[in-house]
N, C-alpha and C positions, 0 to 999 in steps of 0.2 A: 661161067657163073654170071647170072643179070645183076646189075648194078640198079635196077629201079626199087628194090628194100632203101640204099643208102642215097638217092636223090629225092625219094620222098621226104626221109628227117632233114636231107637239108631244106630242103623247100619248106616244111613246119619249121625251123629254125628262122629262117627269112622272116616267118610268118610273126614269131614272136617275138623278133625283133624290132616289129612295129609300133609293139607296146610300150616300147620304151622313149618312142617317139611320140604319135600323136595319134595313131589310130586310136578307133572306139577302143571299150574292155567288150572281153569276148561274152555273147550272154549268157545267161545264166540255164537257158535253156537248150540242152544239145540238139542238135538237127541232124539230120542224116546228111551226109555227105553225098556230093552229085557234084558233075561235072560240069554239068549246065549250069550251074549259077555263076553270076558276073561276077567279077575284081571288084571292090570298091575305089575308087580312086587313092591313087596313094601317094601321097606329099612325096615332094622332088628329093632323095637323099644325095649328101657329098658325093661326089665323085669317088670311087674307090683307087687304091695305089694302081698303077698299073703290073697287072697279074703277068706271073710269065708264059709265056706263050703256050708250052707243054698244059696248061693246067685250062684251059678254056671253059670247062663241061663246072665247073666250081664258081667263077665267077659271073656265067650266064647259065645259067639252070634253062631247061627247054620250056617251052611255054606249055606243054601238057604237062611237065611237073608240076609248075610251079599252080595250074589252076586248079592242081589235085589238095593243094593246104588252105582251106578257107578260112579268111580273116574271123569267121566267126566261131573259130574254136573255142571251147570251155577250157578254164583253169584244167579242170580235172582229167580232158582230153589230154590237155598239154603234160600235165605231171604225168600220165599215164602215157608220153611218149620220151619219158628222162627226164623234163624239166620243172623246176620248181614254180610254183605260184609265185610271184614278185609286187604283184597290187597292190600290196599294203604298203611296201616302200616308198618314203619320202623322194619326192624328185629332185634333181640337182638342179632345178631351176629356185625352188623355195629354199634351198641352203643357201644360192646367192642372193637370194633374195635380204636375208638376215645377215650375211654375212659383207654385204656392200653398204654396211649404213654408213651413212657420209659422215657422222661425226670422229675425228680423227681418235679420240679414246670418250669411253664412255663411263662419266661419273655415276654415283650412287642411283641419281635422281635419273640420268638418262637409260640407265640398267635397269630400274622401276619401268620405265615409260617402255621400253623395247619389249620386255618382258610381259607385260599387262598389269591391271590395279592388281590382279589375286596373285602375283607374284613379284608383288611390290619389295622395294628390298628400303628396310629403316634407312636412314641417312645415321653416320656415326660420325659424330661431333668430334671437331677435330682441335683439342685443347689449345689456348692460345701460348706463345713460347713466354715461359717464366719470367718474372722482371726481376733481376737482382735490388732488393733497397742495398744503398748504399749504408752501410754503420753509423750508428749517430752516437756520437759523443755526447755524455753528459755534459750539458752546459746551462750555465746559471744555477741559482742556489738548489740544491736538495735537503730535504729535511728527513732524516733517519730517528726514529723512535727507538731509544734504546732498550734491551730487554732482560730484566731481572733472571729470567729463568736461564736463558744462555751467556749470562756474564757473572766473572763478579768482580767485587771491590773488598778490601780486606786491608786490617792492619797490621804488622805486629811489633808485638812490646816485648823489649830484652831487659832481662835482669843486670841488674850490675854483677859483672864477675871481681869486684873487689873488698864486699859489702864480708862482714863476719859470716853470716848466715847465708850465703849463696849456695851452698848445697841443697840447702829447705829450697828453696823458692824457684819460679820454672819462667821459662821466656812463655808468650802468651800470643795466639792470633787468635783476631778479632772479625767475623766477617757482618757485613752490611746484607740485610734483609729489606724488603716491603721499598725498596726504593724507587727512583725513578728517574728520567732523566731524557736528552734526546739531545743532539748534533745538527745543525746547520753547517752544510759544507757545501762549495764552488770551485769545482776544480780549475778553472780559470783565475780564481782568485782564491788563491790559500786566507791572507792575510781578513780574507772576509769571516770567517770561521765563525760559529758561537755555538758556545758548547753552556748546559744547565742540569746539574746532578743534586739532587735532595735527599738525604739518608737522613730518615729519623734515628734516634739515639736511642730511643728503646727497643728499635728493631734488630740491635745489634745482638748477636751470638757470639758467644766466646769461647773458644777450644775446645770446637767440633774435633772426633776423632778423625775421620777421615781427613781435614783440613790442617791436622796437625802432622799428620803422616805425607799431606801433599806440603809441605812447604818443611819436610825434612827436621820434622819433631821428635823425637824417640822415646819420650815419656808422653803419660797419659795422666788424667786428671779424672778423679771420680768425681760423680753429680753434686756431692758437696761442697767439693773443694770449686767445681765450677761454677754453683750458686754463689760463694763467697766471694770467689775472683770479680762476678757481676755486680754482686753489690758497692764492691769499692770502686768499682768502675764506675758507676753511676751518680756516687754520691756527691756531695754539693764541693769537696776540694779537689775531686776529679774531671767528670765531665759535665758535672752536675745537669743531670737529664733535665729536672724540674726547670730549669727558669735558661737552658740552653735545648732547646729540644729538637734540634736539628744542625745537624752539618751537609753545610752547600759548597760546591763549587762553581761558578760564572767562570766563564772565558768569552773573551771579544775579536781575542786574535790570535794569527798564527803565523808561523813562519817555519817555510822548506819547500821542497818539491819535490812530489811524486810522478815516478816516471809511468810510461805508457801502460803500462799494465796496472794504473794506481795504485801501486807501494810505493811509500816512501818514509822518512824519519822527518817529524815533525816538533814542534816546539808550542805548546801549547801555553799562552801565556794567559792568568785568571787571578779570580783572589776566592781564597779558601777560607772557607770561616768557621771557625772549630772553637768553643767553650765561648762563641758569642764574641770572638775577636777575628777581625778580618785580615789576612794579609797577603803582598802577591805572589803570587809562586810561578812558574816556568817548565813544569814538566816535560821531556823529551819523551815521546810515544811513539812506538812503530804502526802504523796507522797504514791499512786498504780502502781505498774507497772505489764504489763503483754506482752504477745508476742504480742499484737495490739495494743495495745492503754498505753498511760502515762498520769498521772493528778498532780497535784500537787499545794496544798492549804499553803498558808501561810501566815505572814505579819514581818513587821519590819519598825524600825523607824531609821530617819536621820536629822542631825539638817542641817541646811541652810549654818549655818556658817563653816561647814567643806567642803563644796565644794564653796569656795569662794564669796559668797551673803551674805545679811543681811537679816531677814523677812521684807515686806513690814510692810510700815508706811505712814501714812498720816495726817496732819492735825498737825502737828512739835509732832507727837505721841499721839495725842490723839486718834489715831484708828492706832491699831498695831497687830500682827498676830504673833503665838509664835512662838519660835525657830525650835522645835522638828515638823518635817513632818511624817507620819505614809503613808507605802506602802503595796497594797495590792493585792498578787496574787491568781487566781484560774482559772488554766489553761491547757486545755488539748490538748494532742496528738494522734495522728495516727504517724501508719508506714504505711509510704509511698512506 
């Protein structure tokens, strides 16, 4: 059997392997094939491994083979002898091409620039690292506005349990309306304090149900009997509204310490001025303060007789109401 079928494909295989080198591409127009036409010159290639001996006819194709495969074969010659069209493949000189850029990594901007403008890539802002503030202590005076609506102040009044008529007659709380007031406080300096509370006297309410239920009342009072109770409250041998129309408390100082969390038990020393007589008093309050807000819980008592009253009485003492009043605050602040 002749072997000139399988020396001719290898000699078009030579052939197209030039393409991958540097020869022309093949035209576009087919020609007839003829043996008279010339080789084109054809760039020096590597040297090949050394073949083994046996195989000669593979590594040097005879010269009338090889001038049987002309450089100028068509794509479609070539597929139409097994091989594929390859032309449109990118050459391995343009992937080192891209692939050899000198800068050792490449940021946003130089991935923009390798790329082109129309494959520009945004630059993504690269947040700066958080700053911790370090805590700031309230220091120096703060002023807290104190607030009617989330506080209150209240008093109340016990019967005498040794009076003929003490079954008739009922112990009594009082609570403070339309008031106002506000705290000056420096956690550095307790002693700095000042505190200023105004409750008018007609603003007072007297034995709200709810109020008699929160401070452990168990009886109730009809709307009568609590117009009545107001009246003698009012009147000129009690707290006589008319010509005392207000009770205040001032404080100037303080003394204790609140620990780090700003709780602490405080001593609030002032003068209280009730039926228009002034005197000092020292209340002990368990008191929070913080750079927003101020609260302050307490209670203390006062007798009648030291602000110029008697406890009421009626019935030549057969219903009489003790000495001793107990006052009761829990009252908070904003800074304003």
């Amino acid at each position: 059997m002749t072997q000139a079928p399988f020396l001719r494909r290898f000699a078009a295989a030579m052939s197209l392997s030039g393409a991958f080198g540097c020869a022309p591409a093949p035209s576009d127009t087919p020609s007839e094939p003829t043996a008279s036409v010339p080789m084109a010159p054809q760039p020096a290639l590597p040297t090949p491994a050394a073949q083994p001996a046996q195989q000669p006819a593979l590594s040097q194709p005879a010269p009338e083979q090889a001038a049987q495969a002309s450089p100028a074969a068509t794509p479609a010659a070539a597929t139409m002898q097994g091989y594929p069209d390859l032309s449109g493949i990118r050459t391995v000189p343009e992937v080192r091409e891209f692939n050899e850029t000198p800068a050792e990594h490449i940021d946003n901007a130089g991935l923009a620039a390798a790329l082109g403008a129309s494959q520009a890539v945004a630059a993504v802002p690269v947040p700066p690292p958080p700053v911790t503030a370090a805590p700031v202590a309230p220091s120096g005076p703060r002023t807290y506005a104190l607030d009617p609506a989330k506080s209150s102040i209240y008093v109340q009044v016990y019967k005498d349990p040794n009076t003929i008529g003490q079954g008739l007659s009922h112990d009594h709380v009082v609570a403070a309306t339309g008031w106002s007031g506000s705290v000056v406080w420096d956690r550095a300096r307790t002693e700095g304090c000042a505190v200023q509370v105004s409750v008018p006297v007609l603003g007072l309410v007297n034995d709200a149900l709810g109020l008699r239920k929160r401070v452990g009342y168990d009886t109730t009072l009809t709307d009568d009997q609590r117009a009545e109770v107001k009246e003698h409250m009012l009147a000129p041998g009690q707290l006589d509204a008319a010509n005392f129309p207000k009770i205040t408390f001032i404080a100037k100082t303080c003394s204790g310490t609140l620990g780090a969390d700003g709780d602490g038990a405080v001593t609030v020393t002032g003068m209280f001025t009730l039926h228009g007589v002034a005197k000092a008093i020292s209340p002990k309050l368990t008191v929070h303060v913080d750079d927003q807000s101020f609260t302050a819980r307490g209670s203390f008592m006062v007798n009648t007789t030291d602000f110029g009253f008697a406890p009421y009485t009626a019935l030549l003492g057969a219903l009489k109401n003790n000495n001793a009043m107990k006052f009761t605050v829990d009252v908070v602040g904003t800074r304003g």
